[in-house]
C-alpha positions in Angstrom: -6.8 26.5 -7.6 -10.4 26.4 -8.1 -13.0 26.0 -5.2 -15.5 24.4 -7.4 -16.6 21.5 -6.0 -16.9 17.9 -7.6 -19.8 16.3 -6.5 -19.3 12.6 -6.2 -22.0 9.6 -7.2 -24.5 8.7 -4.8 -22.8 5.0 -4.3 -19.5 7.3 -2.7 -21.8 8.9 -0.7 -23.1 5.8 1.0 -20.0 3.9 1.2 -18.2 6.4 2.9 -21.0 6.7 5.6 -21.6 3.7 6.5 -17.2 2.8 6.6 -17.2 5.8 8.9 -19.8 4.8 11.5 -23.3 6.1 10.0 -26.3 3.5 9.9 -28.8 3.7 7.7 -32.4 3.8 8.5 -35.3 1.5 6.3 -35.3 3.4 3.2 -38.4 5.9 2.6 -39.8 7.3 -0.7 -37.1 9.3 -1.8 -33.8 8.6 -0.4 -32.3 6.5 3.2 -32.0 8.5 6.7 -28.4 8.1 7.7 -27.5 8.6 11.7 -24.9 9.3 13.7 -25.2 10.5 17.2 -26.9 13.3 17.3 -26.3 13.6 13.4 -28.9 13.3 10.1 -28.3 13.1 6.9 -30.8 12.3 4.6 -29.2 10.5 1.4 -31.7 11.0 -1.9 -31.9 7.7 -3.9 -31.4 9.3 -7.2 -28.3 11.8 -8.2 -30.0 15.4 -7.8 -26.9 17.9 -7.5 -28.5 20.3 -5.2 -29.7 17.4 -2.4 -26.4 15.9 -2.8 -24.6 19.4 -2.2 -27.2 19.6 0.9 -25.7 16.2 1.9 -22.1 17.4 1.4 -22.9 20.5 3.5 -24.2 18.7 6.7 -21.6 16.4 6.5 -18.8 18.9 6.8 -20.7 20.5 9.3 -20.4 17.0 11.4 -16.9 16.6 10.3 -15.7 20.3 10.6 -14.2 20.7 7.2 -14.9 22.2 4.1 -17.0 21.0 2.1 -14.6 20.9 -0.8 -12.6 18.5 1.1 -15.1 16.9 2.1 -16.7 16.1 -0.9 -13.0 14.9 -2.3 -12.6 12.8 0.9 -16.1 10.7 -0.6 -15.1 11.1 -4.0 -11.7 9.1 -3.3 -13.3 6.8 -0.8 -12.5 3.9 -3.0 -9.3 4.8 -4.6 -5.6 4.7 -2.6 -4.2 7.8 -3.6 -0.3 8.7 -4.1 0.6 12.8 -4.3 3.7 12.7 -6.5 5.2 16.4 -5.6 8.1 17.9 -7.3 9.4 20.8 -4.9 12.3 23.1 -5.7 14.0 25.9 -4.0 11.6 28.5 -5.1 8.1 27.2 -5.1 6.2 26.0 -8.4 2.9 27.9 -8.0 1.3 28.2 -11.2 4.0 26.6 -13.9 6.9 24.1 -14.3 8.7 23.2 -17.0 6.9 21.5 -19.6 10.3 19.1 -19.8 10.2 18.5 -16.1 6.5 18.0 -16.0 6.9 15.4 -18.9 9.5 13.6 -17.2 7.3 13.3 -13.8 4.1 12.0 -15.1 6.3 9.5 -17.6 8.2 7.9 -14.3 5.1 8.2 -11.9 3.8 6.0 -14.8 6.9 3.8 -14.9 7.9 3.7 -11.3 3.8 2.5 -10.5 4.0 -0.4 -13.5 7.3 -1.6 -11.8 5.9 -2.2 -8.5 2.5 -3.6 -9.8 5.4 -6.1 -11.4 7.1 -6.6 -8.2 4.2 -6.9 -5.7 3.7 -10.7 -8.1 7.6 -11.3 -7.4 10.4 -9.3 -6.9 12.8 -9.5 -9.2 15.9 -7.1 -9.1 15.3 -6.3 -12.9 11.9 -7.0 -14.9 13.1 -6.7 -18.7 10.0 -7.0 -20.6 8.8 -9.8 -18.1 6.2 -7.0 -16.9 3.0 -8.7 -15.1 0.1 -8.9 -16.9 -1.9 -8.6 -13.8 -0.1 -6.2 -13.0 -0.9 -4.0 -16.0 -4.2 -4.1 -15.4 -4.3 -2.6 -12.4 -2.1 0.4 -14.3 -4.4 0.5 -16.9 -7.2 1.2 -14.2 -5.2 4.1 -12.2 -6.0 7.4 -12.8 -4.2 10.8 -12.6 -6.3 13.6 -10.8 -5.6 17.6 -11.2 -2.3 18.8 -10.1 -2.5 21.2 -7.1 -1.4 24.6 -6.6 1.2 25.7 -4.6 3.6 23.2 -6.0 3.4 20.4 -8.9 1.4 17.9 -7.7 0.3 14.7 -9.8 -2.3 12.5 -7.5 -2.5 8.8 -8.9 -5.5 7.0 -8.3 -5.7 3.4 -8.1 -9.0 1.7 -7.4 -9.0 -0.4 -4.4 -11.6 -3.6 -4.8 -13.8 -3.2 -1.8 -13.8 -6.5 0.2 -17.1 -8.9 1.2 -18.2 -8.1 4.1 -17.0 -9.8 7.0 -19.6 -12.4 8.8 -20.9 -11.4 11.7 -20.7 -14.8 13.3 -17.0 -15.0 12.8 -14.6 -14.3 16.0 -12.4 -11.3 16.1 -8.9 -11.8 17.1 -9.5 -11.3 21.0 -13.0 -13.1 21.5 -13.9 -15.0 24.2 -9.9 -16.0 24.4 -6.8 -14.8 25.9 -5.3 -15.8 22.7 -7.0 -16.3 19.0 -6.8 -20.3 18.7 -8.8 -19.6 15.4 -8.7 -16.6 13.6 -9.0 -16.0 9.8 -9.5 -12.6 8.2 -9.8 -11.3 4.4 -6.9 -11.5 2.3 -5.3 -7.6 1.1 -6.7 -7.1 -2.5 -3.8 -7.2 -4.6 -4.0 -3.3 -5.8 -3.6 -2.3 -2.3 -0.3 -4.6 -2.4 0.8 -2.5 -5.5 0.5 0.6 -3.6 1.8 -0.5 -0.8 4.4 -2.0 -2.3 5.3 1.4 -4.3 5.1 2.8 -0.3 7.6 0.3 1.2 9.9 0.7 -2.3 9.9 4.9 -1.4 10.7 4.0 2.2 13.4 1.5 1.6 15.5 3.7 -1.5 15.0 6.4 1.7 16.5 4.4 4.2 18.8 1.8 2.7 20.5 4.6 -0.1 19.9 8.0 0.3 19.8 8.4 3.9 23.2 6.6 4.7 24.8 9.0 1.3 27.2 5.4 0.4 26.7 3.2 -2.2 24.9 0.6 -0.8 26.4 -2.9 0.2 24.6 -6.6 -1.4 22.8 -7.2 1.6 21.2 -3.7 1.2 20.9 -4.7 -2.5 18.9 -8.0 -1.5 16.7 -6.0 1.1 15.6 -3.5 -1.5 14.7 -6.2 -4.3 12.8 -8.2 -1.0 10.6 -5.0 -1.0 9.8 -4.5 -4.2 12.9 -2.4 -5.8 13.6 -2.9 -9.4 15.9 -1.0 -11.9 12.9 0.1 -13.7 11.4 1.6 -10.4 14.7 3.3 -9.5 15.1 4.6 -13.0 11.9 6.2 -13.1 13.4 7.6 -10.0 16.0 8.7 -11.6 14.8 10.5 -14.2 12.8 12.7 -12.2 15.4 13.4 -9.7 17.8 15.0 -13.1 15.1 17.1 -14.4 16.5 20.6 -13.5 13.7 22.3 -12.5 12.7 19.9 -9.6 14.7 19.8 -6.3 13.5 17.1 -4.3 10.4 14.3 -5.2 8.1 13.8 -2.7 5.5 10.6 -2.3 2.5 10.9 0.4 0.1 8.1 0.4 -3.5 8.5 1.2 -4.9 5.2 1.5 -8.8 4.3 0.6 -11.1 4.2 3.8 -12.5 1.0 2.0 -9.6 -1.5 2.9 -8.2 -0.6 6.5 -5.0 1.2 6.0 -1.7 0.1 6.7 -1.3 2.2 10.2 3.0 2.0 10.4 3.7 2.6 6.3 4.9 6.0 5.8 3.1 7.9 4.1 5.1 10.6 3.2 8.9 10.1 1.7 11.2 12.8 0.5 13.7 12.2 -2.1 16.5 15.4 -2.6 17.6 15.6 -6.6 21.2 15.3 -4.9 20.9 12.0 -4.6 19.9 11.2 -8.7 23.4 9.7 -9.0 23.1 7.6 -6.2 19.8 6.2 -7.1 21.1 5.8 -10.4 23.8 3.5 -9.6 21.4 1.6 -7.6 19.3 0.9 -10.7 22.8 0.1 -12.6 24.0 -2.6 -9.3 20.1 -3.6 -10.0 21.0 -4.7 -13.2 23.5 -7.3 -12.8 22.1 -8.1 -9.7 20.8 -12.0 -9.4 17.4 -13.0 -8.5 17.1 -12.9 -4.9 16.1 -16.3 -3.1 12.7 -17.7 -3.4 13.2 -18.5 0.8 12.1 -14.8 1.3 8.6 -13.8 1.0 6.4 -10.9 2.1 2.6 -10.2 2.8 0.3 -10.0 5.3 -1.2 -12.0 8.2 -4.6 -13.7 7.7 -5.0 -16.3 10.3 -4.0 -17.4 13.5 -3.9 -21.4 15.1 -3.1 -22.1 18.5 -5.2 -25.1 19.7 -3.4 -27.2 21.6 -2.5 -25.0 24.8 0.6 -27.5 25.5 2.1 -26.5 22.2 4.8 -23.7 22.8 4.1 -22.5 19.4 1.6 -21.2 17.2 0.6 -20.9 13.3 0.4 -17.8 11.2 -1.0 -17.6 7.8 0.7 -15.1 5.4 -1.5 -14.1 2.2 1.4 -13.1 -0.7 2.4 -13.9 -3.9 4.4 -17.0 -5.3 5.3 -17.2 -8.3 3.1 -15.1 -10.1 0.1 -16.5 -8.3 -1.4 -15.9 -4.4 -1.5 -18.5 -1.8 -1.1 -18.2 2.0 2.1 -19.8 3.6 1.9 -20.6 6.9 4.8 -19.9 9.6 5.1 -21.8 13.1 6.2 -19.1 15.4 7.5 -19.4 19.0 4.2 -18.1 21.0 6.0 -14.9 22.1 6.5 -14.2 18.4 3.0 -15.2 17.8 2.0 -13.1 20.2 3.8 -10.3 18.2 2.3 -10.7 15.1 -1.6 -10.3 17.1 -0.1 -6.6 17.0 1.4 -6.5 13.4 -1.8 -7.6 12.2 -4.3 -4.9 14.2 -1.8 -2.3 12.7 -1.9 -3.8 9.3 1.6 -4.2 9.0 2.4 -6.7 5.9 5.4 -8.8 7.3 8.8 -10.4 5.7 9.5 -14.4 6.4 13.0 -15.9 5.5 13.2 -19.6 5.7 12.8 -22.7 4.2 9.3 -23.3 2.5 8.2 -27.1 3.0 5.4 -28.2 0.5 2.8 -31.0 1.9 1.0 -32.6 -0.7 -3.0 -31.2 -0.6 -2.0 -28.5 1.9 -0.7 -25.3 2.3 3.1 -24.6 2.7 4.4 -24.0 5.7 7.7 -22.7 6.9 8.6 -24.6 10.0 11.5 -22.7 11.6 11.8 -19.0 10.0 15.2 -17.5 10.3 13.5 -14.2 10.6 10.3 -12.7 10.4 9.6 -8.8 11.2 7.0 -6.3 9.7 8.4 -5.5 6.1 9.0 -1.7 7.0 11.4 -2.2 9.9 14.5 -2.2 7.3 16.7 -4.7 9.6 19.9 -6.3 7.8 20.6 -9.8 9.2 23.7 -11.0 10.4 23.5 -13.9 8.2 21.7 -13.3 5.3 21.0 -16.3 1.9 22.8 -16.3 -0.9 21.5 -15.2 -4.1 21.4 -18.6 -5.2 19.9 -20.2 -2.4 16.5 -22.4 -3.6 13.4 -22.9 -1.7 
């Protein structure tokens, strides 16, 4: 591969510093003094390739890397990036199969549209009902260069960087033993769609080809709850049967902009033995009802506790109902409120089942959950709502 280097725009270059700790000094005649520590860098105002290589350089230096990888680390400071890796017995170093390569880029495509689809509302099978939203955020991905050493296709999604935060606002542990008010920022929806393409990996993984058996309805409801659709397990599919590749491999690598999700995995590995297992799935997907609309998933965004008598406590959970955001709130006994103080600091989106009461000028609530856990712990209830259960 080459060791060129890609210089990145002189916006990347500032976002990145000042997200990792740098602060910037009054800006002089040609360009802002950055400082960290003992550290300098001098950022020019206007893109000159040899300053901005200078920069690079004394930021590797302070980061002991490369400056290659460091200048890819700014580059993709904004984007949430997924390595799609096709691995076989003997390594891919410089070709693959233009069939197999075909195949991969068609279902990263494919797989990537169905969970921008399902991170609206999971269905178990989208049709044509694609999202239009959705789409978009497709439409906005890109594909970087593949990598040598093996066939790997790096999709880029652009992750909306959020306003930032007011300084007057209290973090979750001011000045309280517990937050009695707390609100932070909503996820930006393209970070739900690659997050949801993370938790989809992870749960195929776990619920189907890890156990080797065809899985049972309940296992069938939790992958739909998670963003699993026919579409997303045929792409799978298809890349699993291509005879050149033998195993698919996701690794996440998510944008510095938005904080990450600390507990999603961010590496899966798929084996081609399991293609016929993951294509049944997609088939069972296909007849399979629309789950219940009493099961929602997304992540916390506030906190209320304000009467200390009051043995529970309120969560907010930002998701997506209907095609359409909103945040539900969920009463929670206080040592599950407690809980979710830590779900939240690790940025783990969570899963709610229960009955969703609408009050007329405010926001839903959910009074008494039957279950609510962090949407990667893959736990099967012991009594679990019919598909045709109504909210």
């Amino acid at each position: 591969m080459s060791d060129v280097v890609v210089l990145p725009p002189v916006a990347d270059v500032v976002t990145y510093l000042r997200i990792h700790g740098w602060l910037s000094s009054p800006p002089g005649p040609g360009g802002t003094l950055w400082v960290k520590g003992e550290a300098r860098i001098e950022v020019p105002d206007e893109p000159d390739d040899a300053l901005l290589e200078s920069v690079l350089r004394r930021l590797a230096n302070v980061e002991d890397r490369n400056i290659k990888t460091t200048a890819e680390a700014v580059r993709y400071v904004r984007f949430d990036v997924t390595h799609m890796r096709a691995v076989n017995d003997y390594r891919i170093i410089d070709k693959i199969p233009l069939e197999a390569a075909t195949k991969l880029i068609g279902s990263a495509r494919k797989m990537l549209r169905a969970t921008a689809t399902t991170a609206r509302w999971e269905r178990a099978q989208i049709g044509s009902s694609y999202s239009r939203i959705g789409d978009e955020v497709v439409r906005e991905a890109f594909m970087g260069h593949t990598e040598r050493g093996s066939f790997v296709i790096p999709v880029l999604v652009p992750i909306r960087e959020p306003e930032p935060p007011d300084p007057a606002r209290p973090t979750l542990f001011d000045s309280h033993d517990e937050p009695v008010v707390y609100d932070a920022a909503a996820e930006p929806f393209e970070r739900r769609v690659v997050r949801t393409f993370a938790q989809s990996m992870q749960a195929v993984h776990d619920l189907v080809v890890d156990p080797d058996r065809t899985p049972t309805t309940d296992h069938i409801h939790e992958l739909v709850y998670r963003g699993v659709s026919r579409e997303f397990c045929a792409g799978l599919a298809n890349v699993l049967e291509a005879s050149a590749i033998g195993e698919f491999e996701t690794r996440v690598e998510w944008a510095p902009v938005v904080p990450a999700p600390d507990t999603m995995p961010r590496r899966v590995s798929i084996s081609a033995e399991s293609a016929d297992l993951v294509r049944l799935v997609a088939e069972r997907l296909r007849q399979q009802l629309p789950p219940s609309l009493q099961v929602f998933s997304g992540t916390i965004v506030s906190f209320r506790h304000e009467n200390p008598e009051d043995p529970f406590g309120e969560i907010g959970v930002s998701t997506i109902r209907r095609g359409r955001a909103s945040e539900i709130k969920v009463r929670l006994p206080l040592a599950t409120y407690r809980e979710a103080w830590e779900w939240h600091n690790a940025g783990r989106a969570v899963l709610v089942e229960g009955v969703i009461r609408r009050l007329p000028g405010k926001p839903s609530i959910v009074d008494a959950p039957a279950r609510v856990h962090p949407v990667d712990d893959l736990v099967i209830p012991t009594s679990f709502p019919g598909p045709g259960a109504t909210s």
